[in-house]
N, C-alpha and C positions, 0 to 999 in steps of 0.2 A: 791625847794621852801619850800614846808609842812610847810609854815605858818612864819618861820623866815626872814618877810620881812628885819629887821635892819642887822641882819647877815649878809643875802644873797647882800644888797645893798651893805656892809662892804666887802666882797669877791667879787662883782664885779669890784667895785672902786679896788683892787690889782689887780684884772688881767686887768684891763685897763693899769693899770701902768707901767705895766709887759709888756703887748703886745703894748704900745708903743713904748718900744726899741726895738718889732720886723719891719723885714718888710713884716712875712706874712700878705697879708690880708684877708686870709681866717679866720685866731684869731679875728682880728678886726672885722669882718663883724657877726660871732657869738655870739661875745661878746652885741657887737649893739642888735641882735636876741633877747638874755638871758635878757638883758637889757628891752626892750620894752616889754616882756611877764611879766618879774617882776613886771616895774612899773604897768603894766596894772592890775592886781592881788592886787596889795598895790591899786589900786585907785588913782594914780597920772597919771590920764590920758594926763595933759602937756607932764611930759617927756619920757611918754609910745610914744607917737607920734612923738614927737621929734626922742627919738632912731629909733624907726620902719622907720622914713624915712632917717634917716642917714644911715640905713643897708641895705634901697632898694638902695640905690644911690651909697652904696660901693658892694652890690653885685652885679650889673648891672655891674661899670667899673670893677671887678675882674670877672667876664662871674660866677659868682656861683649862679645856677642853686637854691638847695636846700634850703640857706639863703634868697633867690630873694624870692621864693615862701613862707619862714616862712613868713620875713617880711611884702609883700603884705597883707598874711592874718591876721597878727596881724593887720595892718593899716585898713582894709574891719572891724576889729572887731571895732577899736576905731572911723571908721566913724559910725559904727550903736551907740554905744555909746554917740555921738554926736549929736543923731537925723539924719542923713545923708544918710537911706538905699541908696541911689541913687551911693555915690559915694563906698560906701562899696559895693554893686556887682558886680562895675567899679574892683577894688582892689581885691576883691575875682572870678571873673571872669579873671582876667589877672593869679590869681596863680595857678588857676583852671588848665591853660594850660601849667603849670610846673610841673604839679604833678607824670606824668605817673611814676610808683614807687617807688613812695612818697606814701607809704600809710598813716604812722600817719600826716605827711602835708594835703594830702586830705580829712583826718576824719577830722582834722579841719574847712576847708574851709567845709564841707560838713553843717559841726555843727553850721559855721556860718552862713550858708543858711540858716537854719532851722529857726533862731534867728531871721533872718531878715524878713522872713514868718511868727513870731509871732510876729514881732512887725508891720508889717502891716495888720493882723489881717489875716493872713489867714491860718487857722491850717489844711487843705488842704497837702498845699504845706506844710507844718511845718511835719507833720505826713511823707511824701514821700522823705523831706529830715533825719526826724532820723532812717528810714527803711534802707536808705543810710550807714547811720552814723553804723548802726546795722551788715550789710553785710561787709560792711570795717573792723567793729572793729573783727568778724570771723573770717575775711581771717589773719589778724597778726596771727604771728608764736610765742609766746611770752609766757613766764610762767606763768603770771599775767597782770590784767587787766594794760592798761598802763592811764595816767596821760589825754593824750586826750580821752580814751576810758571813764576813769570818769566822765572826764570833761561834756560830752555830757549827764551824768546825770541830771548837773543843768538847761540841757534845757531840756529832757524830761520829767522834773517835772515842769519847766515852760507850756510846751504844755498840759500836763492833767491837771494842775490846770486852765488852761485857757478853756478847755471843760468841767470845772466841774466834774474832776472826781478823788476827792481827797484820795481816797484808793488808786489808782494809785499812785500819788506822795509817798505816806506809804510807799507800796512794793517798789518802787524803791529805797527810801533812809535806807529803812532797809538791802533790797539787796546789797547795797554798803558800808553801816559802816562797816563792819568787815573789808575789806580791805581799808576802807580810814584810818582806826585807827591803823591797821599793816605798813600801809604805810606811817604814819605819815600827811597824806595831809590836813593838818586843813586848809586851804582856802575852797580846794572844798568841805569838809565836814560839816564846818560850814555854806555854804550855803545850801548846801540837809538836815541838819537838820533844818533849819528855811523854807524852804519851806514843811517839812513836820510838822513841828509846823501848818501850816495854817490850 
């Protein structure tokens, strides 16, 4: 992604094209995945939902496990984006139970617990799901911090800004430039710098 939404829409639209003359559907059903994270990222939450439930429905009749579970959670994201926590815990509770070694899928759905704990006002629960999000992002085996490991930055600088506690949010997006700028992720970086603007 790192920020070339037109691109990246550009290179999906080929390989749609592409894995139309297949008949894997396991291309198909990622592609749907890659799809719904993008839009969801650019802010075209229509067709973020759109793909996400196209990808739950083809990875259900193709039995894929790991696509089943991105997708649910992306849809759990765009019902909280919707104002919807209700069915977004429906959606991240069913991926919940796909996850077992899936850990970057479960650091997600974990992250969107958290989100849905700060938007029903309870930093409680928001605080014990990014201790979650913290122990999962540990246990990867990984060189560098990965894309959902960042990601969970923009919430835990939503949760200390919502406790009032804006040094917090500082350290944290100071901790994470050096590698959003090596890594090119100008989505998640241009949000952790304007929450640390606050």
């Amino acid at each position: 992604l790192r920020g070339h939404c037109i691109n990246a829409r550009r290179h999906v639209e080929i390989a749609r094209h592409l894995f139309n003359r297949s008949e894997r559907s396991a291309l198909k059903v990622m592609l749907e995945l890659v799809d719904s994270t993008l839009e969801m990222f650019a802010g075209n939450l229509q067709r973020a939902t759109r793909s996400a439930r196209a990808g739950l429905e083809q990875a259900r009749q193709a039995n894929l496990c790991m696509p089943l579970a991105g997708s649910l959670t992306n849809l759990g994201s765009l019902m909280l984006f919707a104002g919807n926590p209700r069915a977004a815990k429906e959606c991240l509770d069913r991926a919940l139970e796909l996850c077992d070694g899936l850990i970057q899928v479960r650091l997600g759905v974990v992250d969107s617990f958290a989100q849905i704990a700060l938007f029903e006002g309870n930093p409680v629960d928001c605080f014990t799901f990014l201790k979650q999000c913290q122990d999962l992002s540990q246990s990867l085996r990984v060189p560098a911090r990965t894309w959902n490991d960042l990601g969970t930055d923009i919430t835990r600088c939503a949760y200390f800004e919502a406790i009032g506690n804006p040094s917090e949010v500082v350290a944290i997006a100071e901790a994470a430039d050096p590698e959003l700028v090596r890594r090119q992720f100008k989505d998640v970086r241009t949000t952790v710098v304007c929450a640390k603007a606050w």
